[in-house]
N, CA and C atoms as a LAMMPS dump frame, in Angstrom:
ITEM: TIMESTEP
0
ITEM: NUMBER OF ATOMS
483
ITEM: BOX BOUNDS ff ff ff
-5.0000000000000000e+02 5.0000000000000000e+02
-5.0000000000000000e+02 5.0000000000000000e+02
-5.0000000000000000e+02 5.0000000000000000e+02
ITEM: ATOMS id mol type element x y z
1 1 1 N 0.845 -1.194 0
2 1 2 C 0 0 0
3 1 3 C 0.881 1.245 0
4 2 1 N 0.49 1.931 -0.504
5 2 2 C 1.051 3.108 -0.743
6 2 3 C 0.81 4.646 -0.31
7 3 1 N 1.857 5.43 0.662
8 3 2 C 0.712 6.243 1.562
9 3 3 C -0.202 7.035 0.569
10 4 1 N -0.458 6.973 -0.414
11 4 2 C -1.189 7.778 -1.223
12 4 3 C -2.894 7.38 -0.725
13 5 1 N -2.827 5.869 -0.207
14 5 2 C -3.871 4.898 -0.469
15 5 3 C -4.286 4.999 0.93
16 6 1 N -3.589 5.442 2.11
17 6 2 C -4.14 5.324 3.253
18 6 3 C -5.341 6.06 3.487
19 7 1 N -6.491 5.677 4.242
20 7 2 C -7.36 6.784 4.887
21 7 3 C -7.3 7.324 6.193
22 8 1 N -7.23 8.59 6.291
23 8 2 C -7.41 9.35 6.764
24 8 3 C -8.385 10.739 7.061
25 9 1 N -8.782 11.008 8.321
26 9 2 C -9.43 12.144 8.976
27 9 3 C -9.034 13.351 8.985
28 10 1 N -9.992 14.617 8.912
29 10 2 C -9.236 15.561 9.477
30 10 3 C -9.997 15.687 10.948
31 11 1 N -8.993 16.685 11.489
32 11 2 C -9.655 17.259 13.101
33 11 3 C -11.229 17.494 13.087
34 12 1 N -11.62 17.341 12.259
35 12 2 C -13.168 17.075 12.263
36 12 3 C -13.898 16.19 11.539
37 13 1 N -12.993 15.214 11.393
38 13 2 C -13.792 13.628 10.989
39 13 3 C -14.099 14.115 9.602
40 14 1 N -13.397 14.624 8.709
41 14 2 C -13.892 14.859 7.873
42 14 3 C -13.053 13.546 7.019
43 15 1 N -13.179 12.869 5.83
44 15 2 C -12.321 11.589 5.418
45 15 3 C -11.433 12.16 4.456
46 16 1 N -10.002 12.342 4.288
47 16 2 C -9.355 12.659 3.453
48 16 3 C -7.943 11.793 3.139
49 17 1 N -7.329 11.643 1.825
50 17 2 C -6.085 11.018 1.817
51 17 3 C -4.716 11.932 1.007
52 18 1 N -3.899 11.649 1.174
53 18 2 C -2.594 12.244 1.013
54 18 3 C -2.619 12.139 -0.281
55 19 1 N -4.028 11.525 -1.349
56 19 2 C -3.526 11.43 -2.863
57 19 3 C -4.553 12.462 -3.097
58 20 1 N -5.418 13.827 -2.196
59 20 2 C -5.68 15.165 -2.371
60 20 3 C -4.663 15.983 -2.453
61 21 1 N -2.948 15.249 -2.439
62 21 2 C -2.15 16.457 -2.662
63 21 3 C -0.676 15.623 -3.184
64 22 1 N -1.197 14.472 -4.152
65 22 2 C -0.446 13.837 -5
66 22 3 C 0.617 14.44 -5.651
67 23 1 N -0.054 16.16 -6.032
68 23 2 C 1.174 16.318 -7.055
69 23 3 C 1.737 17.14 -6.329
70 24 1 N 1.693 17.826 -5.202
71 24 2 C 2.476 18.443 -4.043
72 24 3 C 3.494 17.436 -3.327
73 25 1 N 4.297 18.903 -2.565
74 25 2 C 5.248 18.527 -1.643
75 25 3 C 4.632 18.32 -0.338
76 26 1 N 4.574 17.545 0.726
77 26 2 C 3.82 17.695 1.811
78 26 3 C 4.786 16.841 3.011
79 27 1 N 4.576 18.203 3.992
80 27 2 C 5.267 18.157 5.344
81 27 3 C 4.626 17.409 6.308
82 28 1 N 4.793 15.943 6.35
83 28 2 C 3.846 15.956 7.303
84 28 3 C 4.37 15.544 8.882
85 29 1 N 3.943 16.654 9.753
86 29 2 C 4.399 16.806 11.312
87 29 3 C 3.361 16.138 11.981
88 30 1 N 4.266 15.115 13.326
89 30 2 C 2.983 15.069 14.386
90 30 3 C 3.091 16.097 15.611
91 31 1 N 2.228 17.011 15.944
92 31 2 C 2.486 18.098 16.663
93 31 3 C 1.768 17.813 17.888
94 32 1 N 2.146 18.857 19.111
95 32 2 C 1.43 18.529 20.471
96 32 3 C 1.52 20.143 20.973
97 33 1 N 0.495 20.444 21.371
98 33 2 C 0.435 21.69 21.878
99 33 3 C 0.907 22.406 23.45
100 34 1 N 1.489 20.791 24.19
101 34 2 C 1.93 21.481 25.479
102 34 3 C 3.041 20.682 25.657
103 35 1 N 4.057 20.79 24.436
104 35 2 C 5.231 20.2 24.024
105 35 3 C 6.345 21.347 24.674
106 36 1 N 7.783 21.338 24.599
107 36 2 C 8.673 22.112 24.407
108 36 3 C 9.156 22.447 22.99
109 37 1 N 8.954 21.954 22.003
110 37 2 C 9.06 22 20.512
111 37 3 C 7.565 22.561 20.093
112 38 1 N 6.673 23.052 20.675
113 38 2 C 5.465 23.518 20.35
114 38 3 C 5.849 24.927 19.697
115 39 1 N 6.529 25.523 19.909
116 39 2 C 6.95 26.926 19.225
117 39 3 C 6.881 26.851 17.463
118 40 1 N 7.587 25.131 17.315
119 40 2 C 7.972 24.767 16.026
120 40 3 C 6.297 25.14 15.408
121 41 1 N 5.379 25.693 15.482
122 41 2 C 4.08 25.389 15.028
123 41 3 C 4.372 26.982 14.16
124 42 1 N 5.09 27.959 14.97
125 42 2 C 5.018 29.572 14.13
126 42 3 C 6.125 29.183 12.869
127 43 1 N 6.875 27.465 12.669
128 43 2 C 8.263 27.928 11.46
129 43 3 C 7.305 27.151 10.729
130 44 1 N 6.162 26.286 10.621
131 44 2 C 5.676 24.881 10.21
132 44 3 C 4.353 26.408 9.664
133 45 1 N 3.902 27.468 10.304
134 45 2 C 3.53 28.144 9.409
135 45 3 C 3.464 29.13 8.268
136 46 1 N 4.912 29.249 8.739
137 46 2 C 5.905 29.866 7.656
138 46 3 C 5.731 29.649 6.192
139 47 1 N 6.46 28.151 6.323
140 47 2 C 6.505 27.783 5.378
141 47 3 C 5.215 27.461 4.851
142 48 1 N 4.372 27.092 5.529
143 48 2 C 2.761 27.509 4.415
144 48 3 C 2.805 28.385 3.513
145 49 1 N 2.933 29.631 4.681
146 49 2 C 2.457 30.83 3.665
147 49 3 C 3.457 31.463 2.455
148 50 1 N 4.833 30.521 2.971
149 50 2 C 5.941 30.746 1.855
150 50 3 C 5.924 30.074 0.45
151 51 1 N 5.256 28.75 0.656
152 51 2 C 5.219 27.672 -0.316
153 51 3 C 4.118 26.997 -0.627
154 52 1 N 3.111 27.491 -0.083
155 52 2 C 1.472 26.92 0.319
156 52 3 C 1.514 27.243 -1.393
157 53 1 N 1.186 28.386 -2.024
158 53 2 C 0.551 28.606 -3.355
159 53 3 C 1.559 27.718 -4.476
160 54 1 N 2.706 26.798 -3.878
161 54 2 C 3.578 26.982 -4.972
162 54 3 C 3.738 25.176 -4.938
163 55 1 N 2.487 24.513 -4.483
164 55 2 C 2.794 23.398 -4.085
165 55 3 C 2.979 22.474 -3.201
166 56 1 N 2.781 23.06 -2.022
167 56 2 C 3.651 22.362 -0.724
168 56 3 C 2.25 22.446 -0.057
169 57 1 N 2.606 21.839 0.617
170 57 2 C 1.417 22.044 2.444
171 57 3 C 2.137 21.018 3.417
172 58 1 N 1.904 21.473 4.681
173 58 2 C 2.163 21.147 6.036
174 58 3 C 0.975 20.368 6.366
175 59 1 N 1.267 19.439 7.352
176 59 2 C -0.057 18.139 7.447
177 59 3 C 0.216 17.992 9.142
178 60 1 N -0.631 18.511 9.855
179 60 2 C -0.384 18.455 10.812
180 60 3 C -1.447 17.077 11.955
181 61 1 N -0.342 16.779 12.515
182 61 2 C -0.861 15.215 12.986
183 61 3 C -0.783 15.01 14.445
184 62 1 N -1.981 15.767 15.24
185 62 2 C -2.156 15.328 16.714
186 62 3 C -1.889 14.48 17.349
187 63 1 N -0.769 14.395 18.095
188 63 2 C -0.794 12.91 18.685
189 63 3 C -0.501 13.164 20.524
190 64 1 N -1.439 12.41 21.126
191 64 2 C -1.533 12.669 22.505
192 64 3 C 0.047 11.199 23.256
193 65 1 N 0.76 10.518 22.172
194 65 2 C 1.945 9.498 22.874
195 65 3 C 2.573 9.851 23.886
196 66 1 N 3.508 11.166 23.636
197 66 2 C 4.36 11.579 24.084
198 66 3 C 4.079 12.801 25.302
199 67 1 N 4.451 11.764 26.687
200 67 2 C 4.21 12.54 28.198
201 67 3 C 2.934 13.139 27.85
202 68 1 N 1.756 12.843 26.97
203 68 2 C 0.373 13.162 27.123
204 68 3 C 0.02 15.083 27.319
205 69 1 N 1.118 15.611 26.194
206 69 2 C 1.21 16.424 25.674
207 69 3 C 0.499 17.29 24.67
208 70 1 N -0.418 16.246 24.319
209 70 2 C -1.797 16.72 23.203
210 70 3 C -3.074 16.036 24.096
211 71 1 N -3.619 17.184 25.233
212 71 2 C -4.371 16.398 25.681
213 71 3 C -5.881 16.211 25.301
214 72 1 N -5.726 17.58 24.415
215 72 2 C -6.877 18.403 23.752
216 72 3 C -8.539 17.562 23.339
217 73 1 N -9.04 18.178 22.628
218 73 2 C -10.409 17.722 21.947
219 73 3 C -10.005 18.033 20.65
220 74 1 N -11.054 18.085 19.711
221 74 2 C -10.329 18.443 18.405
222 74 3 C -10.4 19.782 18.148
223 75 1 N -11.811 20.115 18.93
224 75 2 C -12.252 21.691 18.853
225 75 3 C -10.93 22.565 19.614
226 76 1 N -10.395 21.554 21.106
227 76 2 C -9.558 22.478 21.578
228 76 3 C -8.14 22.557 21.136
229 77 1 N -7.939 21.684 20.036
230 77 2 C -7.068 21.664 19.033
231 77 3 C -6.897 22.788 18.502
232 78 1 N -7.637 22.438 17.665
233 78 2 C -8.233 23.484 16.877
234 78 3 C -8.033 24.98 16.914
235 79 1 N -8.447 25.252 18.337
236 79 2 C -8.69 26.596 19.044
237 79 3 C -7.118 26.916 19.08
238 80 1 N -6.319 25.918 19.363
239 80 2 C -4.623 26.259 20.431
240 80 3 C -4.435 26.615 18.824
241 81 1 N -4.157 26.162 17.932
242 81 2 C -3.789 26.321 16.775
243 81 3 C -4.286 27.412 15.894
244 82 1 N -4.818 27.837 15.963
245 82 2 C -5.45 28.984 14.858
246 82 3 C -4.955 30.394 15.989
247 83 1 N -5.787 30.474 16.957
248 83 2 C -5.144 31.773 18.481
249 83 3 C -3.65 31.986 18.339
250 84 1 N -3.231 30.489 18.624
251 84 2 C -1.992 30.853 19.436
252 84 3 C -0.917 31.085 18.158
253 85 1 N -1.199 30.329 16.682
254 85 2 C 0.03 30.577 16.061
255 85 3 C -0.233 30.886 14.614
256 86 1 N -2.146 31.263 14.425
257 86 2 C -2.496 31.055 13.538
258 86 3 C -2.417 30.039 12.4
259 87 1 N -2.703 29.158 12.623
260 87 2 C -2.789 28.202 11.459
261 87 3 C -3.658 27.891 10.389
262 88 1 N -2.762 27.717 9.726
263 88 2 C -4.043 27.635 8.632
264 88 3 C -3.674 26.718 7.185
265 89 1 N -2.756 25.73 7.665
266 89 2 C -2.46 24.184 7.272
267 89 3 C -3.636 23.393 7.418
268 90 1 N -4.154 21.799 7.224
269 90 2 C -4.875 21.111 7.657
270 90 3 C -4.063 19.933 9.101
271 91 1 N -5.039 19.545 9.455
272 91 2 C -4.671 18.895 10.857
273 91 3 C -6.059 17.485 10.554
274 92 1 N -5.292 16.721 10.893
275 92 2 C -5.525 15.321 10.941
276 92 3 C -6.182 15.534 12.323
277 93 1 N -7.135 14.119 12.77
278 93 2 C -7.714 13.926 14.007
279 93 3 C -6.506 13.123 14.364
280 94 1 N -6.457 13.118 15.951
281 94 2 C -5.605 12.671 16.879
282 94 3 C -4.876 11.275 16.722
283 95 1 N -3.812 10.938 16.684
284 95 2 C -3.349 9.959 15.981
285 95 3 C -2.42 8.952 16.738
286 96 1 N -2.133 7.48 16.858
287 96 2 C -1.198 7.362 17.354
288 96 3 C 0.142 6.842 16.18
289 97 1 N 1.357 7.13 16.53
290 97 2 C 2.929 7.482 15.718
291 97 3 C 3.087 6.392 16.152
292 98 1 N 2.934 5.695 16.902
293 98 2 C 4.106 4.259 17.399
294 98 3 C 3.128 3.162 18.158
295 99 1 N 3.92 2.146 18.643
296 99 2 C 3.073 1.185 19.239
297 99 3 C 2.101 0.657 18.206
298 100 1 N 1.439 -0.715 19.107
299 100 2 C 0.909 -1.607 18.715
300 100 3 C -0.656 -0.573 17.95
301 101 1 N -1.014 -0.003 18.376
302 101 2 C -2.178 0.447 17.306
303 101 3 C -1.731 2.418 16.912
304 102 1 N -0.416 1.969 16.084
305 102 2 C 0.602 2.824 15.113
306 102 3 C -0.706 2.89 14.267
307 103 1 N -1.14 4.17 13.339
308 103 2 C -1.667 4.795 11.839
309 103 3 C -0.854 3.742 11.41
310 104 1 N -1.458 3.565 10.537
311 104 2 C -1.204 3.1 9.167
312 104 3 C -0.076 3.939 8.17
313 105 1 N -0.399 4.969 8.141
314 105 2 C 0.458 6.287 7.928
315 105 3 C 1.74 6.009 8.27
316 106 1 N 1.528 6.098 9.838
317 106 2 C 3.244 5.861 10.497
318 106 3 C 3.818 4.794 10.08
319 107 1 N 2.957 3.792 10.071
320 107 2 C 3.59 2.538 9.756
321 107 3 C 4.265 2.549 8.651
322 108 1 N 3.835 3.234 7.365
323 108 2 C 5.054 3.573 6.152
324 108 3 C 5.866 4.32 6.523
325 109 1 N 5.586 5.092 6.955
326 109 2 C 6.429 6.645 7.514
327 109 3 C 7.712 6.324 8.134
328 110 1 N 7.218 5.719 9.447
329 110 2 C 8.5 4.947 9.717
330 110 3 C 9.52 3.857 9.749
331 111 1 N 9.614 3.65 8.247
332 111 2 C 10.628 2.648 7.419
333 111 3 C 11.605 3.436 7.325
334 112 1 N 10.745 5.041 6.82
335 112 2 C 12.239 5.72 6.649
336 112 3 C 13.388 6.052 7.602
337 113 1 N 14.242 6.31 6.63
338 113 2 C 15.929 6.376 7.609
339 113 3 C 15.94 7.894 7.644
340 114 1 N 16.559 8.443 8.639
341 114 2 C 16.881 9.667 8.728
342 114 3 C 17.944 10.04 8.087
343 115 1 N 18.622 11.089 8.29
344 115 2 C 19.861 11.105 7.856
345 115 3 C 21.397 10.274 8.031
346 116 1 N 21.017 9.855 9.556
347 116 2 C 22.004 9.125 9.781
348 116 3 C 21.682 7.877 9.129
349 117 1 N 20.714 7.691 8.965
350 117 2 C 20.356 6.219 8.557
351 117 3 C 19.676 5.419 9.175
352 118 1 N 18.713 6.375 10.642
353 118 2 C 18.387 5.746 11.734
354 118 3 C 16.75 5.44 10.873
355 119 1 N 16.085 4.339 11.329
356 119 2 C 15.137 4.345 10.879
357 119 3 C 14.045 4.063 12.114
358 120 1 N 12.77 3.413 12.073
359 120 2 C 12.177 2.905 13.202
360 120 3 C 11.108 3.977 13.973
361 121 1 N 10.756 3.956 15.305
362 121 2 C 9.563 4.854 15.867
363 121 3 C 9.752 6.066 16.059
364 122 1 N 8.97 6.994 15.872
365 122 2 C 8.827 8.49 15.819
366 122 3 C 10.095 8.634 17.364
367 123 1 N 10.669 9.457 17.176
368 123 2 C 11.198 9.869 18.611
369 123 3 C 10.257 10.868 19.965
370 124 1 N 9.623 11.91 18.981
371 124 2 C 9.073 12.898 19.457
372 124 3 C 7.994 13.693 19.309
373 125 1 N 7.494 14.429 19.378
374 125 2 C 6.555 15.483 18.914
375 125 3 C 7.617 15.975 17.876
376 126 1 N 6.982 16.802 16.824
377 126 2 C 7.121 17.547 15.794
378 126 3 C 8.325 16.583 14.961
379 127 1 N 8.373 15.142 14.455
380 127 2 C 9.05 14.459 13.569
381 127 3 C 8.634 14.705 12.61
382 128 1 N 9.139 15.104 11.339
383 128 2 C 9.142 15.652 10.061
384 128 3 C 8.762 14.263 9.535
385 129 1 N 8.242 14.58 7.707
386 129 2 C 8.155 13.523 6.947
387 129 3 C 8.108 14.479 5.874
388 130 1 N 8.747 14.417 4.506
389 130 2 C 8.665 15.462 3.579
390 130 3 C 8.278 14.495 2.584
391 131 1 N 6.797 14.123 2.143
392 131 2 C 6.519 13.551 1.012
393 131 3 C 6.898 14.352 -0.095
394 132 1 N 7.528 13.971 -1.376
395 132 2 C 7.762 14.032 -2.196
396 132 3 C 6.52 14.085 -3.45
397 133 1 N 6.991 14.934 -4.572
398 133 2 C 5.775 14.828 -5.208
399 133 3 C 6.197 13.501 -6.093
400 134 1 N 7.337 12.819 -5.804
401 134 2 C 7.938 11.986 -6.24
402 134 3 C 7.274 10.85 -5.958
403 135 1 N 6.815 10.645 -4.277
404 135 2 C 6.463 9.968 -3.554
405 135 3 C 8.157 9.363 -3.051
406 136 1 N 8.775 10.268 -2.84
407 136 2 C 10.061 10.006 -1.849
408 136 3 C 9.888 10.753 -0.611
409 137 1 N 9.762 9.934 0.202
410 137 2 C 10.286 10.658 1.905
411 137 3 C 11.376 10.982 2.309
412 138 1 N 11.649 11.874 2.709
413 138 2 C 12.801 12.436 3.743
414 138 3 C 12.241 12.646 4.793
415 139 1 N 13.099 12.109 6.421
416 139 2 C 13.053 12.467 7.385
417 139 3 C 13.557 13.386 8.292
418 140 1 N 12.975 13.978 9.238
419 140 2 C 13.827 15.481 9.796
420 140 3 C 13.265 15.042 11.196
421 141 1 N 14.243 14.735 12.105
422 141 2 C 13.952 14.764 13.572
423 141 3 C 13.213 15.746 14.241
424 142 1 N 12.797 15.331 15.084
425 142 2 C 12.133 16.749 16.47
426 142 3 C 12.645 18.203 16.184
427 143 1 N 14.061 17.815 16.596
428 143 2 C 14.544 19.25 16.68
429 143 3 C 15.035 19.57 15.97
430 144 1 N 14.705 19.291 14.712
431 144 2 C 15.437 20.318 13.464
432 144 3 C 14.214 21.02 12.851
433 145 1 N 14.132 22.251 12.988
434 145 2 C 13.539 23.487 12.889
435 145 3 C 12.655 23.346 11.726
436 146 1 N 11.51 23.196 11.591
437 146 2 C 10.628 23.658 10.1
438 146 3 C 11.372 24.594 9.266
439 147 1 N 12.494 25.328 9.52
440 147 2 C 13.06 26.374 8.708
441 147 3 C 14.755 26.05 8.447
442 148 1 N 14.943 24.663 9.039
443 148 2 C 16.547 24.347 8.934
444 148 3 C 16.884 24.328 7.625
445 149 1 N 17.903 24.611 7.252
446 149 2 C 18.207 24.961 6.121
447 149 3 C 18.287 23.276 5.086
448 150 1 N 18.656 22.245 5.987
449 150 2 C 18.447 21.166 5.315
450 150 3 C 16.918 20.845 4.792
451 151 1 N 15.661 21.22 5.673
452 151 2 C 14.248 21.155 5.234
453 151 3 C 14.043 21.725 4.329
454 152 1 N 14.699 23.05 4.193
455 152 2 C 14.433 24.257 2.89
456 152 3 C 14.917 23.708 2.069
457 153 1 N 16.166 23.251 1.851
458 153 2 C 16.645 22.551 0.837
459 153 3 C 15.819 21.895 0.311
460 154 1 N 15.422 20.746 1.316
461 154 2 C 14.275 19.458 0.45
462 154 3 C 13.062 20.059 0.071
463 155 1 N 12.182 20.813 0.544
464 155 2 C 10.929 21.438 -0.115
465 155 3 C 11.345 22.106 -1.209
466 156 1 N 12.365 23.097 -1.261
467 156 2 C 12.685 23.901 -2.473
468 156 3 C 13.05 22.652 -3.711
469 157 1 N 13.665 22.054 -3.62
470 157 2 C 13.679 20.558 -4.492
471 157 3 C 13.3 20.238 -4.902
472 158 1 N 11.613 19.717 -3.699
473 158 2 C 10.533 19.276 -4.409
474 158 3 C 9.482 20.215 -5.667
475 159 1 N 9.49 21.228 -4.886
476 159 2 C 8.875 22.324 -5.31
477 159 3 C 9.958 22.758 -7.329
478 160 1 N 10.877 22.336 -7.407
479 160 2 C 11.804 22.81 -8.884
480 160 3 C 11.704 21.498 -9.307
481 161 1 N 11.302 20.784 -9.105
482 161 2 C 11.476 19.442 -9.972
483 161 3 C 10.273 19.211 -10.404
């Protein structure tokens, strides 16, 4: 299966899949709103509004795993996200990244190798996934910035090819 083929929700049960943005570049983050990497939500909107018209979108993916950091509803999702950093990406309903009832999603997602070559379970809140309009993934750890110059690299990439 191919993540094109997975189904998926948004934060309001609405049914959508990753082959609504087949011929785009797409970021897709799992985010938590009472994270220490929660800041990463003002660089993850950046680049929307930098690359949103030109191809790209940010996919943002609730997940309550980690120290129970997304403790939210979807509405109060919702709310932290638009107030606090304006958003205006789409957001998936609440998800789990790892363990025995892992998305389906993750479960492709995390085959990939990072840079080092590490492959295997999400580490953190805000783990990158840069679908390709290729349908190639690149991975970007926790703490490398929505704006690191290695991410810019790969979206600008996707985005000229």
């Amino acid at each position: 299966m191919s993540v094109y083929d997975i189904p998926l929700r948004t934060l309001t049960g609405d049914p959508i899949s990753l082959a609504d943005y087949r011929d785009q570049a797409v970021l897709v983050v799992n985010v938590a709103s009472k994270c220490g990497l929660t800041p990463q939500y003002a660089g993850l909107e950046r680049l929307q509004k930098e690359y949103g018209e030109k191809g790209f979108t940010v996919l943002g993916v609730p997940c309550n795993q980690f120290l129970g950091q997304e403790p939210g509803s979807a509405e109060e999702i919702q709310t932290f996200c638009s107030t606090s950093y304006g958003v205006t990406f789409p957001l998936l309903e609440k998800t789990e990244v790892n363990g025995e009832d892992r998305h389906p999603l993750y479960s492709e997602l995390t085959q990939v190798a990072d840079a080092e070559g590490e492959s295997g379970d999400v580490q953190w809140n805000f783990e990158k996934f840069l679908i390709g309009k290729d349908g190639q993934i690149t991975r970007f750890r926790p703490r490398t910035e929505p704006e690191a110059p290695e991410v810019l690299a790969a979206i600008e990439a996707q985005l000229s090819a």
